[in-house]
N, C-alpha and C positions, 0 to 999 in steps of 0.2 A: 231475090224474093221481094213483092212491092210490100211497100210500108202499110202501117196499119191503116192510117186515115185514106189511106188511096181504094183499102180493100174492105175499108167501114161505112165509106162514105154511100157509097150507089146498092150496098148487100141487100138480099134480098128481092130485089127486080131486074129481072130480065126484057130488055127492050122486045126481044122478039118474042116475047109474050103479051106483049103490052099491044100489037099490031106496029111496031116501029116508034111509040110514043116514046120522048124520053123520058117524061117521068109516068108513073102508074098511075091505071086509072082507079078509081074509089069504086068498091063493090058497094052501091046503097041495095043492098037486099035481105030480108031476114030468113030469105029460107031457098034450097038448091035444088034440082029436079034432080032425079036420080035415073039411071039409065034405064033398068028394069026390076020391079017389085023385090026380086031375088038378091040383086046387091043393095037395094035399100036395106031390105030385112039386114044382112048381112052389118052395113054402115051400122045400121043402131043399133043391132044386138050388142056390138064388140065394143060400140061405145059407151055402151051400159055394162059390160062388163057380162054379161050370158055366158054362163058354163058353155064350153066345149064348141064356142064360137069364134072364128080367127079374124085377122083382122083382115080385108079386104089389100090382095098386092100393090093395086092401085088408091091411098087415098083419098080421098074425096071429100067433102064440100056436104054436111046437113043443114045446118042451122048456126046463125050466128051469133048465136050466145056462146055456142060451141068452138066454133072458128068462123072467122072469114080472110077472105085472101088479102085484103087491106092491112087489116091487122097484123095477120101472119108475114106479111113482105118486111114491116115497121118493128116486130119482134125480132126478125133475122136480122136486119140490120143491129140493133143493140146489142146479139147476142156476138154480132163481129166487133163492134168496138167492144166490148167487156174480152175477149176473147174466150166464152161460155159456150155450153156446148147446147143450152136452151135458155129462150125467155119468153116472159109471160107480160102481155100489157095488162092494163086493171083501168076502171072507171075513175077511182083517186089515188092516190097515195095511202091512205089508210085504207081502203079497198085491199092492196094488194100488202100492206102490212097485216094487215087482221085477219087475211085468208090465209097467211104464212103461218103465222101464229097456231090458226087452230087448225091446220094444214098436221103440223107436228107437236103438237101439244096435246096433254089429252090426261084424265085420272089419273094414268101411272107416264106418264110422261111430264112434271113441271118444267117450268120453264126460268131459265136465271138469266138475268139480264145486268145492267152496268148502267148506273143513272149519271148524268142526267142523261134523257129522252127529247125528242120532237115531246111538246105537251100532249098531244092527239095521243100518242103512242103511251105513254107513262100511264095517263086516266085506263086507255085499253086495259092494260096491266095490270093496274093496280085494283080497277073499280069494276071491268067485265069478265075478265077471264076470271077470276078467285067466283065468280059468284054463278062460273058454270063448273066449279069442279076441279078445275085447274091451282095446281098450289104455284104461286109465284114467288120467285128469293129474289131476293134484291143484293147484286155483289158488292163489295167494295172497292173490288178489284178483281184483276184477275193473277197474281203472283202465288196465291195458294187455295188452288179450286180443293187440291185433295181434301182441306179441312175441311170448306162447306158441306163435301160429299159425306165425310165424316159424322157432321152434325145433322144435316139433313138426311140421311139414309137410303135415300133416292137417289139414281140419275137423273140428272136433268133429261127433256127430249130436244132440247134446245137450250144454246148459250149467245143471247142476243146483246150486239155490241152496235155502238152507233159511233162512230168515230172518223172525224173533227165529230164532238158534242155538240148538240144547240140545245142554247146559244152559247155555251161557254167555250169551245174548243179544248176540251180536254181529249184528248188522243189514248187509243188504247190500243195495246200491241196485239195484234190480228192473230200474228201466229203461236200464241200464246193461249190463245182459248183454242183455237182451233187443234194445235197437237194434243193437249187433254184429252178435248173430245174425242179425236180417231180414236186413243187409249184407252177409253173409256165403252168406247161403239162395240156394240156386236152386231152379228144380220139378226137379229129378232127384236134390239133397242138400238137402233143407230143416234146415237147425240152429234146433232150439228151443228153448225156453228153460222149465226145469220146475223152480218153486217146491213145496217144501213148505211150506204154509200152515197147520200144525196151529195152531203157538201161538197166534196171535191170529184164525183165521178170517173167514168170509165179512162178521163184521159190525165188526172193526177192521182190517183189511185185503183190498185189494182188488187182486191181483198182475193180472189178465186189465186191469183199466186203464192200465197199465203197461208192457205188452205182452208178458207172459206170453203163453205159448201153453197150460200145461198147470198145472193144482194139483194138488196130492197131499195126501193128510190119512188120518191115524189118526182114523176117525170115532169110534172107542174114547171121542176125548176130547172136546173140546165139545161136536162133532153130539150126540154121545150122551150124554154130560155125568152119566150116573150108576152109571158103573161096575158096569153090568150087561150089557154087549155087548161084542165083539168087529168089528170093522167096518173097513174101510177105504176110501175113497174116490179116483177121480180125476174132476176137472172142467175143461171148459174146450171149446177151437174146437174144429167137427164135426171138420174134417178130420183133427187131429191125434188126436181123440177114436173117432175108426172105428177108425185100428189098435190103438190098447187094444182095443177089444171086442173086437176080431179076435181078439186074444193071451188075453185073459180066455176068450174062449169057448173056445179048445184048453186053455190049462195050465188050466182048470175052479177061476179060484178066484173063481166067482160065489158072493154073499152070499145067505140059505137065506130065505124070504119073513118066519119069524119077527122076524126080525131086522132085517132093512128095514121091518116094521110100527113095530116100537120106536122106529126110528131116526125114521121121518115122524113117530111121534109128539116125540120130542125136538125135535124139530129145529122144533116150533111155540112151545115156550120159550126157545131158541136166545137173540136177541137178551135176553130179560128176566134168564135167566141169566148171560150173558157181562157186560154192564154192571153188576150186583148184582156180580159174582163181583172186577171192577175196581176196582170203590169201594170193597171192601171190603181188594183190594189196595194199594190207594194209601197207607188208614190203616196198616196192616202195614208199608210201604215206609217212609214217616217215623220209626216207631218203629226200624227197625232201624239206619236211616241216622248214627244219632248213638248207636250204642251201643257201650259200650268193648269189648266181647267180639269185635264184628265188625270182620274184617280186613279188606273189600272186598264191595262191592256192585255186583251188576250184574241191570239189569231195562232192560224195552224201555222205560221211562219216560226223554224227553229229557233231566229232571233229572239222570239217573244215567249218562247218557253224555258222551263225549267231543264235541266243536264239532262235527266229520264225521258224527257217529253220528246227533247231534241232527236237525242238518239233513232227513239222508235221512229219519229217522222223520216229522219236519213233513212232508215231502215223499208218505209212502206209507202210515203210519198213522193212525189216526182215533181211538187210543187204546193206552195200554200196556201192556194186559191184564192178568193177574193171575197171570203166571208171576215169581219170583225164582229167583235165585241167590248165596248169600252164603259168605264165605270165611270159618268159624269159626278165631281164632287159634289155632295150636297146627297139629293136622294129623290124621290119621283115628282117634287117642284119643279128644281133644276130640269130634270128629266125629260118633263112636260116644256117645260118650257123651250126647252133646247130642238124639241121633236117641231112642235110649234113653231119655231123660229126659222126652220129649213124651206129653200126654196126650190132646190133642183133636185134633190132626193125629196122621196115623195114619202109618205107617212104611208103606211100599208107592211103589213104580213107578207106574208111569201120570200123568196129569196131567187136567184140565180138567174132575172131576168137582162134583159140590155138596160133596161132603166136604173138606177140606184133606189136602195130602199132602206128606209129605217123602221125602227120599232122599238117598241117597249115588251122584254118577256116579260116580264114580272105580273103585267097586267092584260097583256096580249096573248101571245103564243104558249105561253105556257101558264096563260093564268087558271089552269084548271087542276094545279102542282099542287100539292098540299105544302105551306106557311115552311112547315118543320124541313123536306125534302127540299123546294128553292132557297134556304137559308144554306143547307149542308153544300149545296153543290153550286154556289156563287151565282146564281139569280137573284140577287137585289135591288131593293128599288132606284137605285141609280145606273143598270144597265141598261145599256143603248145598242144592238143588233146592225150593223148595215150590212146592205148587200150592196158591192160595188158592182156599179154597170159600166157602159161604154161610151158613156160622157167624156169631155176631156178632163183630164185629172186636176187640172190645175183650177178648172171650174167648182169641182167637189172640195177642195182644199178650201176655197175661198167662202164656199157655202157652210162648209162645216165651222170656220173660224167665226164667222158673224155670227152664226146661231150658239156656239158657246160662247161668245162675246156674252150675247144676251141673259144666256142662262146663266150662268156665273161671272156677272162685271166685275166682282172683288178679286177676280183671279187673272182676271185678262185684262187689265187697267191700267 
């Protein structure tokens, strides 16, 4: 049988469709001719959904908000490296979290989640969905859902987990929300269970084994890995993956065929970058782990976690990617300063590109957290985010060491 990356990397395009090209060509067009008035009719009744209308054997191609063949070739591919059985691109990352959301959320469906959050996604949560209707719990965990269900009286229609956390890397056991759920499911309320899977993706973790129903990802970052797109993605079961399209295709935040060309393109370096991008974390993480300026380290690497944490990651990763998190002594002076002081990692948001990157959550990415919630869940103002790129390592080591030279000289003296 070939390996995954040999049968993820090219999915979705067929050269002798293409006219012999090797890679695809980009559909720029917003709308498809249709053969004759009778299978148009047909195409849009079924896609609206018209009683007692089938779906056409062959098909086809309306309009591109709908589908297009670009898109569609850049979703098959994802949906082979996830090993899913559908996926769906989106115009952001919150595009295709917020279409998930209200995809399976609804009056008698709440939604419970596990903080900390991407900050985009918490504000979602906590500040839009409550104020259409939707009651949101906030877990503490997930080791005794039966009690919440207890107290709250509801099922959930969803149990959303983000794990590695940003920015703190707290890890949450997948198959723990996820068996409730089924337990919990019937066909008239199915509760699912929907990971964000940005930080370490389809090739150090795999939540659909696990028995996830649904992934969510800022294709922004690895998929796309060079900080030249906008993207978002969901992946996972057909079932649960029709009414996202359903919702994608009214609130219209399909991704534009440019951009999905990009993304199939990244997404055949996918693996060689994510592992390069690791190693080159790992050397970084040693360095910092023993250095007098830093107050606290936290990364999806077992080393760096607690007995509980470890475990689950032996359990559901296949590596610790190349996100950190560290606590400069002192507090958002130091912080500033340190950020300030960098010269090869670059000051900027986002994460998972070839570049290296830093930031400040406290004030940046998740500055939209309410005070009480980044205090509980370890975003303080001395936290510093990197995303390690594909620089040489030994470069990053020396960049990082100057810059908390600077920010803290009474430690590094």
């Amino acid at each position: 049988m070939e390996h995954l990356a040999t049968r993820a990397m090219f999915a979705g395009y067929d050269p002798a469709e293409g006219k012999g090209a090797v890679k695809p060509p980009i559909y720029l067009t917003s709308t498809f001719i249709f053969p004759d008035a009778a299978k148009g009719a047909q195409h849009m009744e079924s896609a609206y959904g018209v009683d007692g209308v089938e779906a056409p054997e062959q098909p086809g191609y309306i309009y591109s908000r709908l589908a297009n063949p670009t898109v569609v070739g850049a979703e098959q591919r994802l949906a082979a490296w996830d090993e899913s059985e559908d996926a769906a691109f989106f115009a952001s990352g919150m595009a295709a979290i917020s279409t998930t959301l209200l995809a399976w959320s609804g009056a008698d469906r709440p939604v419970w989640f596990c903080p900390p959050l991407y900050g985009g996604t918490e504000h979602f949560l906590r500040e839009v969905l409550p104020g259409m209707g939707v009651q949101v719990v906030e877990l503490s965990g997930l080791d005794d859902l039966d009690a919440v269900l207890e107290r709250e009286g509801r099922r959930p229609g969803l149990v959303y987990l983000e794990t590695p956390a940003n920015p703190t890397m707290q890890q949450r056991r997948i198959a723990s929300a996820a068996e409730w759920a089924k337990r919990h499911s019937t066909e008239d309320h199915p509760v699912l269970t929907v990971v964000d899977n940005t930080f370490l993706g389809p090739i150090l973790q795999r939540p659909l084994e696990h028995g996830a129903d649904l992934l969510v990802y800022s294709a922004t970052k690895y998929l796309g890995g060079h900080s030249d797109l906008i993207a978002g993605a969901v992946s996972g079961r057909a079932a649960a993956m029709q009414r996202v399209k359903e919702f994608r295709s009214f609130l219209g935040g399909t991704l534009d065929p440019n951009t999905a060309w990009m993304l199939g393109r990244s997404m055949e370096t996918l693996h060689v970058r994510v592992e390069r991008q690791q190693a080159h974390a790992e050397e970084v993480l040693a360095f910092l782990r023993t250095h007098p300026a830093v107050a606290s380290l936290q990364s999806a690497w077992p080393v760096d976690c607690d007995a509980e944490t470890a475990a689950i990651a032996a359990e559901q990763t296949r590596g610790g990617g190349s996100m950190i998190a560290f606590e400069v002594k002192g507090g958002r002076t130091e912080a500033f300063a340190f950020l300030d002081a960098l010269k090869h990692f670059k000051l900027a948001v986002s994460l998972g590109s070839v570049e290296s990157l830093a930031e400040h959550p406290a004030s940046m990415t998740h500055a939209g957290v309410p005070a009480d919630v980044k205090a509980a869940t370890g975003i303080t103002e001395g936290l510093i985010r990197l995303s390690i790129g594909l620089e040489h390592p030994q470069d990053l080591i020396a960049d990082l060491d100057q810059a908390l030279k600077v920010a803290v000289p009474a430690q590094t003296a």
